[in-house]
C-alpha positions as CSV (number, residue, x, y, z in Angstrom):
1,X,44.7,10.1,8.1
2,X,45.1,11.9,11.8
3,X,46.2,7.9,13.1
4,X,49.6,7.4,11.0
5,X,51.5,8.5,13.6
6,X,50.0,5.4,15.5
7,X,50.9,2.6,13.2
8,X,54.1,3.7,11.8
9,X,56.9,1.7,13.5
10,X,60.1,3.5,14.4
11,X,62.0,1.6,11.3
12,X,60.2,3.3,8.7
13,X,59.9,6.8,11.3
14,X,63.6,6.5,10.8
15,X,63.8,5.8,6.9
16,X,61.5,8.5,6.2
17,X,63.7,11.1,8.5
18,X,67.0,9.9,6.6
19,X,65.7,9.8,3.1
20,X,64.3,13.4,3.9
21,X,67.6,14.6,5.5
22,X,70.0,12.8,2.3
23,X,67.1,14.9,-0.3
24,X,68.1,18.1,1.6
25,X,72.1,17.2,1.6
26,X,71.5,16.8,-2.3
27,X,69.1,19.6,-2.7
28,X,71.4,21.7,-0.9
29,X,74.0,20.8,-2.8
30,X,72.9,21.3,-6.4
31,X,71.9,25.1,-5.0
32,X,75.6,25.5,-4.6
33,X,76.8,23.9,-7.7
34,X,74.1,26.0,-9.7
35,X,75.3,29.2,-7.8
36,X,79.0,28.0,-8.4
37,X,79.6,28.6,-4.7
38,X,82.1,25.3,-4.3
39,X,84.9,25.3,-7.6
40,X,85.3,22.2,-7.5
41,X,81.3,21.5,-8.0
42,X,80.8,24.4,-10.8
43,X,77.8,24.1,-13.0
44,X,79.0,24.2,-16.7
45,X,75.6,24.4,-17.5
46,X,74.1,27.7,-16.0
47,X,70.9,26.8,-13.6
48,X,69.3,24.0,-15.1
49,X,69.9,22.2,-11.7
50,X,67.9,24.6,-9.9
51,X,64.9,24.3,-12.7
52,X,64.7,20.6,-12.3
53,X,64.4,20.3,-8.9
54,X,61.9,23.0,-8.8
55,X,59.8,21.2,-11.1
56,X,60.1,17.8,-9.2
57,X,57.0,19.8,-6.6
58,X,55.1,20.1,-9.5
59,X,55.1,16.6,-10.8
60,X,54.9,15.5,-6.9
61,X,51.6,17.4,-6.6
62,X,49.9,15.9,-9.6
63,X,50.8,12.7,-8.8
64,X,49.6,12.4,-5.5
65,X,46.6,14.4,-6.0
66,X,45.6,12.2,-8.7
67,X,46.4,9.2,-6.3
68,X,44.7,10.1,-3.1
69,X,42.0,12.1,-4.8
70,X,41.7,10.3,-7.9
71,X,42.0,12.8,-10.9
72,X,37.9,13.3,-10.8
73,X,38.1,15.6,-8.2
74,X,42.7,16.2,-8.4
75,X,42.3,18.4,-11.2
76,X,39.3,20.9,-10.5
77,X,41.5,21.3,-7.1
78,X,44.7,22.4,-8.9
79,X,43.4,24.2,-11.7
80,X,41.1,26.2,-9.1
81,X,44.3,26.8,-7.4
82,X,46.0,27.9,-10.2
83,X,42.9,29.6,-11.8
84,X,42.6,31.8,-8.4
85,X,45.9,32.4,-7.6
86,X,46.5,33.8,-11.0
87,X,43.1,36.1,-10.7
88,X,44.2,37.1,-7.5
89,X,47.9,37.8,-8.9
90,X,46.3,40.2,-11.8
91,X,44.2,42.1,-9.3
92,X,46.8,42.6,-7.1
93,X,49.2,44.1,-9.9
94,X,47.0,46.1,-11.8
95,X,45.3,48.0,-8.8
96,X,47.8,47.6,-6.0
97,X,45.6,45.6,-3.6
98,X,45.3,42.0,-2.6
99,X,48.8,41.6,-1.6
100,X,49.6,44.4,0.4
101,X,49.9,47.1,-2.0
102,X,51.6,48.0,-5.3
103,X,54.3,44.9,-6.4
104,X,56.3,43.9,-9.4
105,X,57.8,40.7,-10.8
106,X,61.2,40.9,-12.3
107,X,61.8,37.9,-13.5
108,X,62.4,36.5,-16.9
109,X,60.5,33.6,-18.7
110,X,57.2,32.8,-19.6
111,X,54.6,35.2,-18.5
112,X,50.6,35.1,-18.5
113,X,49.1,38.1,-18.4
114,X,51.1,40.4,-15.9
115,X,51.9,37.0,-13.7
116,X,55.4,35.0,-14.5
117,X,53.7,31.3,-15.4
118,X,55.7,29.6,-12.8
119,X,54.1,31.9,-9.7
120,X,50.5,30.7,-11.7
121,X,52.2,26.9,-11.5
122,X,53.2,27.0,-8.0
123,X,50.0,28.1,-6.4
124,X,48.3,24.5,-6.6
125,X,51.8,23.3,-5.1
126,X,51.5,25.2,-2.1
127,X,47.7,25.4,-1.2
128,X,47.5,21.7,-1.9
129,X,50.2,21.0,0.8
130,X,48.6,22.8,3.0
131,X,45.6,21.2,2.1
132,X,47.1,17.9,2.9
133,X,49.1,18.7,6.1
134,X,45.7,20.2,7.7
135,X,44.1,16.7,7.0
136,X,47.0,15.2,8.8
137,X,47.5,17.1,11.8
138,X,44.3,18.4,12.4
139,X,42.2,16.0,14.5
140,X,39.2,17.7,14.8
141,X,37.5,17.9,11.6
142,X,35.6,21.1,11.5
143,X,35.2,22.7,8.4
144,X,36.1,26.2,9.0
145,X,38.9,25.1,11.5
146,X,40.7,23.3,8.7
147,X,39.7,26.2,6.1
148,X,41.8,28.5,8.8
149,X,44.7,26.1,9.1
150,X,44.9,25.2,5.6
151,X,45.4,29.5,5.0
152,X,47.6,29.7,8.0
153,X,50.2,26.9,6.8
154,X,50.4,28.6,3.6
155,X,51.2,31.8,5.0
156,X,54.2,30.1,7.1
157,X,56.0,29.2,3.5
158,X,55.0,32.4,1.9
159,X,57.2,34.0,5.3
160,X,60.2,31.9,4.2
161,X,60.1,32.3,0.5
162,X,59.4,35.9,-0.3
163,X,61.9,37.3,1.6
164,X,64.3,35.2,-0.1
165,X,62.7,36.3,-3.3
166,X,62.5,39.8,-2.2
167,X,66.6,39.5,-1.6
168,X,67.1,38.0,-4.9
169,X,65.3,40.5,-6.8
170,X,62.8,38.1,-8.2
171,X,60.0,40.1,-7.3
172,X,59.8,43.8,-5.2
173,X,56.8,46.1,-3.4
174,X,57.1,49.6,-4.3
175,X,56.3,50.9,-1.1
176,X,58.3,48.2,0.9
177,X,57.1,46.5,4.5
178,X,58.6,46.2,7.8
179,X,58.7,42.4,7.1
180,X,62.6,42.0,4.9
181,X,60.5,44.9,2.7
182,X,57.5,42.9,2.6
183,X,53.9,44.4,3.9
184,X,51.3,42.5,6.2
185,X,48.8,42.6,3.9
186,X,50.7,40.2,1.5
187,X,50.3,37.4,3.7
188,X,46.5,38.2,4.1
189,X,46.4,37.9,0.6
190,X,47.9,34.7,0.7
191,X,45.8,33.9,3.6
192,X,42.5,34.5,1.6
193,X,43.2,33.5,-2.2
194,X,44.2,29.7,0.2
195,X,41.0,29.8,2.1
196,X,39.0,30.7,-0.9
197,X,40.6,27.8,-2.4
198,X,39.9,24.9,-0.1
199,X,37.2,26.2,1.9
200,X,35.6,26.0,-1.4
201,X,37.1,22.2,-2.2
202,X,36.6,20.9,1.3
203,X,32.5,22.5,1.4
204,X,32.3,20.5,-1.8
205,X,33.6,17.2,-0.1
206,X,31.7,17.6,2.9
207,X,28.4,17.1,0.4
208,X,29.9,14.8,-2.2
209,X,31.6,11.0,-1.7
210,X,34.8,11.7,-1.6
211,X,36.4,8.5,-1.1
212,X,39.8,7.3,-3.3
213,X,39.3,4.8,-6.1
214,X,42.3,2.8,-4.6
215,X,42.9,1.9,-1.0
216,X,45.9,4.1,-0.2
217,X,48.5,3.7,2.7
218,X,48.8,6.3,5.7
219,X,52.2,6.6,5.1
220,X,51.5,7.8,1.6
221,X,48.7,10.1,2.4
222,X,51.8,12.1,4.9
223,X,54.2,12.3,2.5
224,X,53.2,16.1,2.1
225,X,54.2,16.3,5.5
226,X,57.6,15.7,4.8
227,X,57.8,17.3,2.0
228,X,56.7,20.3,3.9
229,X,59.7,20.0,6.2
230,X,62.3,19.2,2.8
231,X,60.2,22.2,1.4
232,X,61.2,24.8,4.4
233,X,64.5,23.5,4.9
234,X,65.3,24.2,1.5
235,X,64.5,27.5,1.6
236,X,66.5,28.2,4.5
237,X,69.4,26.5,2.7
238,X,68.2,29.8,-0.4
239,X,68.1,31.9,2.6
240,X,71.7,31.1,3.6
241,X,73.0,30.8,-0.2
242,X,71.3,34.4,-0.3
243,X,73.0,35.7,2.9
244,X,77.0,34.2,1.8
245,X,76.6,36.3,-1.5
246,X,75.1,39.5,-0.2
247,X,76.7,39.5,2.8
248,X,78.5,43.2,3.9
249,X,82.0,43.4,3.4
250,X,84.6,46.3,4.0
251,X,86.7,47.7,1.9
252,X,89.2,50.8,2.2
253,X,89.0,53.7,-0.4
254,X,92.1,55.8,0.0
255,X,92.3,54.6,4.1
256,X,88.2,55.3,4.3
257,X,86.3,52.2,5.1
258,X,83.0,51.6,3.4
259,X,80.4,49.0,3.5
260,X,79.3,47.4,0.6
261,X,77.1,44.7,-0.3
262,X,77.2,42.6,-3.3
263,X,74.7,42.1,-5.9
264,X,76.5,38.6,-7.6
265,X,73.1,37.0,-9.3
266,X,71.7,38.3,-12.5
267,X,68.4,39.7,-10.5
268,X,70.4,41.1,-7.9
269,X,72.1,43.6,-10.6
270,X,69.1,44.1,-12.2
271,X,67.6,45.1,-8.3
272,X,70.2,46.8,-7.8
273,X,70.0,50.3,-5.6
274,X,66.5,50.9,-7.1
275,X,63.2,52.0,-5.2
276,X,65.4,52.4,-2.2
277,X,64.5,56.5,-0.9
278,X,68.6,56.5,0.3
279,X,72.4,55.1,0.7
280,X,73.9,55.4,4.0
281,X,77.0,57.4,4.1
282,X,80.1,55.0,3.4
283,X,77.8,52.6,2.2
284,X,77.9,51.3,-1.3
285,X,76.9,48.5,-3.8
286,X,79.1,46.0,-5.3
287,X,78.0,44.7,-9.2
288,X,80.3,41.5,-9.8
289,X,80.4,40.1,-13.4
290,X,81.6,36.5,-14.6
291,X,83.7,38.0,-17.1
292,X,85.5,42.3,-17.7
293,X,83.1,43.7,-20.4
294,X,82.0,47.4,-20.5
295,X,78.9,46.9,-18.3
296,X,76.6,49.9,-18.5
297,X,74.7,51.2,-15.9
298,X,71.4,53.7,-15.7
299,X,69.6,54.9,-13.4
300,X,66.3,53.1,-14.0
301,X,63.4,53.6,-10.8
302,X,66.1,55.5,-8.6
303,X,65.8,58.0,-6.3
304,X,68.7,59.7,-5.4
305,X,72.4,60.5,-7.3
306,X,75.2,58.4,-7.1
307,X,78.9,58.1,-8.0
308,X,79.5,54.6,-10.4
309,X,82.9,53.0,-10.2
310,X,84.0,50.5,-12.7
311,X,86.8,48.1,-11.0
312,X,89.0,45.8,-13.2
313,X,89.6,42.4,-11.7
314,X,92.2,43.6,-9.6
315,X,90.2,46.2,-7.6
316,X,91.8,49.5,-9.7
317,X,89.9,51.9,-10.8
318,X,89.3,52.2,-14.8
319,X,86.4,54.8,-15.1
320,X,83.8,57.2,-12.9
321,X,80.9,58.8,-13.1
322,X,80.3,60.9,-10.6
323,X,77.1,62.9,-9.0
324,X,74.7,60.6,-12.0
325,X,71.1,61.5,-10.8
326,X,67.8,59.9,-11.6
327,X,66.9,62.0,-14.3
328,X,69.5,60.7,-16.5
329,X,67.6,57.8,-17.1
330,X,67.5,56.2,-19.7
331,X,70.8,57.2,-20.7
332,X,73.5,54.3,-20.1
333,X,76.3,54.4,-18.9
334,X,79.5,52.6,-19.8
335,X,83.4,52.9,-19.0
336,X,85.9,53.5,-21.1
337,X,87.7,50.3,-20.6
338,X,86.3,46.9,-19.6
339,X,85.9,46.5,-16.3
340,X,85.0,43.1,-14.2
341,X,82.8,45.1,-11.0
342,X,81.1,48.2,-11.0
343,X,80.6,50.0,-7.2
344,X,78.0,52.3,-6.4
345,X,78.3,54.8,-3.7
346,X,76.3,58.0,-2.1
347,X,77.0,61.0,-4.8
348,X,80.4,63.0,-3.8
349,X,82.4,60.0,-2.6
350,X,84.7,60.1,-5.1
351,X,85.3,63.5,-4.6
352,X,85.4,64.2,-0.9
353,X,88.1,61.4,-0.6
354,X,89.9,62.1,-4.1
355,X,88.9,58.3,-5.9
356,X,90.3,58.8,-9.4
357,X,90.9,56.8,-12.5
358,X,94.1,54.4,-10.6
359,X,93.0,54.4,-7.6
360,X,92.8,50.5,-5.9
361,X,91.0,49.6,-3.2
362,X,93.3,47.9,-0.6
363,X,91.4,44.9,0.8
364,X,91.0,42.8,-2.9
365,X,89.6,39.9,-0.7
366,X,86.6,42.3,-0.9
367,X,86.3,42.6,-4.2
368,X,87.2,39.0,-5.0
């Protein structure tokens, strides 16, 4: 597999860098249609974009496992994936270990168990990668070498996607981690469940004939590699989708200027301020809705009081709350009149620089 590289002419070096590159220009852009970042590319259809092309990996995996492999040995390797992943994934969530300490999913969908089905499903997708880029890079084939690269590639996704996750709100640790909130022992974790993985698939092949029913072409047996390039480009492409929406702004409150970040995606407002220990002074949080509604707010896993704003679509203020602390939870609350964006900010705000019911903020483009 190591001599591709050697017998690939510079045609099809080329067509495979192109067709990679167009993939990302259309992957790219069905992440902005789904997050309606581009009017004129909207989705009237919510994220099902985003859901089908995250399921293309899935059927990618199966199908050239079963190809190269042949399905004899294919599916014991993604099951075992996915059965150790998701063992891993329990342990780690009901006693805080594994992954760095204690973590929660808060994501919707299908779960099994404690563990949302599609972090069970995706486990095969990226230890098999890694599987199949150490076969092709690695020239020396000593078992524990590849066991370590095989771990070590799958820790270099895990570094681009759980921050992005992390940002989103998909998923948070409690006790957070000087990497984007994310400790070091969750890449050992991801290190280990890998290794466990192949090192326990490749000792098998070492012992066993593990040649393909089919002849199959170099270039077919590298297509991981690729994919691992489409796969990290993509999420940088989350990464910068991430950053546009949640990107500081400032605004001016009655001539004071305050920092806010916005929380635009459906798991951002359920993130929210929570599990964070403080807000900066003239700092605060901006909750934008599709639609005015009388959007209620607790105070759900917070740890520290703050004032709650409710904007109509034109940046004035319609209702406050102010100095709500923790302890109100579970008690919701909602304005008076509908609203289109609630702002959070550090508890006596509103009263230190006289924000009442009328008052606008001045730069709308802000808000907007």
């Amino acid at each position: 597999m190591s001599v591709f590289i050697h017998i690939v002419s510079m045609r099809t070096r080329l067509f495979i860098l192109c067709t990679i590159c167009i993939a990302e220009i259309i992957l790219i852009a069905t992440q902005l249609w789904a997050h309606g970042d581009i009017p004129w590319m909207q989705s009237p259809y919510g994220s099902w974009p985003v859901t089908a092309i995250m399921a293309l990996p899935l059927l990618f995996t199966v199908l050239h496992s079963g190809w190269t492999l042949s399905w004899r040995r294919a599916v014991p390797l993604l099951l075992g994936a996915a059965s150790v992943g998701f063992f891993f994934e329990e342990l780690g969530l009901k006693y805080e270990t594994v992954f760095g300490g204690a973590y929660s999913y808060q994501t919707s969908g299908i779960f099994i168990g404690n563990v949302p089905l599609l972090v069970i499903l995706y486990w095969p997708v990226f230890i098999y990668l890694a599987y199949c880029i150490t076969n092709v890079v690695v020239r020396w084939k000593f078992l524990p070498l590849m066991v370590v690269a095989d771990g070590l590639i799958a820790v270099s996704i895990d570094l681009f996607l759980d921050p992005i996750q992390v940002s989103a709100g998909s998923w948070q640790w409690l006790g957070g981690g000087w990497y984007f909130g994310i400790p070091i022992g969750n890449f050992i974790g991801w290190f280990v469940v890998t290794a466990l993985v192949t090192g326990t698939f490749r000792s098998v092949e070492a012992f066993t004939n593990h040649r393909a029913p089919n002849p199959v072409h170099p270039l077919w047996r590298a297509l991981p590699v690729g994919g691992y390039a489409l796969l990290i480009l993509s999420l940088v492409a989350l990464a910068l989708l991430d950053h546009q929406s949640t990107r500081p702004s400032t605004i001016l409150i009655n001539g004071t200027p305050l920092a806010i970040t916005r929380a635009v995606t459906v798991a951002q407002r359920q993130q929210g301020l929570s599990n964070r220990e403080h807000l900066a002074p003239n700092h605060g949080m901006l909750f934008v809705f599709d639609t005015p509604d009388r959007h209620g707010i607790w105070m759900k896993d917070m740890r520290f009081p703050i004032d709650i704003l409710w904007l109509d679509p034109n940046g004035t203020v319609v209702d406050l709350q102010s100095n709500v602390s923790p302890e109100t939870y579970p008690t919701v609350f909602t304005p008076k009149m509908p609203a289109q964006y609630v702002l959070e900010l550090p508890a006596g705000f509103s009263q230190n620089h006289d924000v009442r019911i009328g008052t606008t903020i001045k730069d709308k483009k802000a808000v907007k």
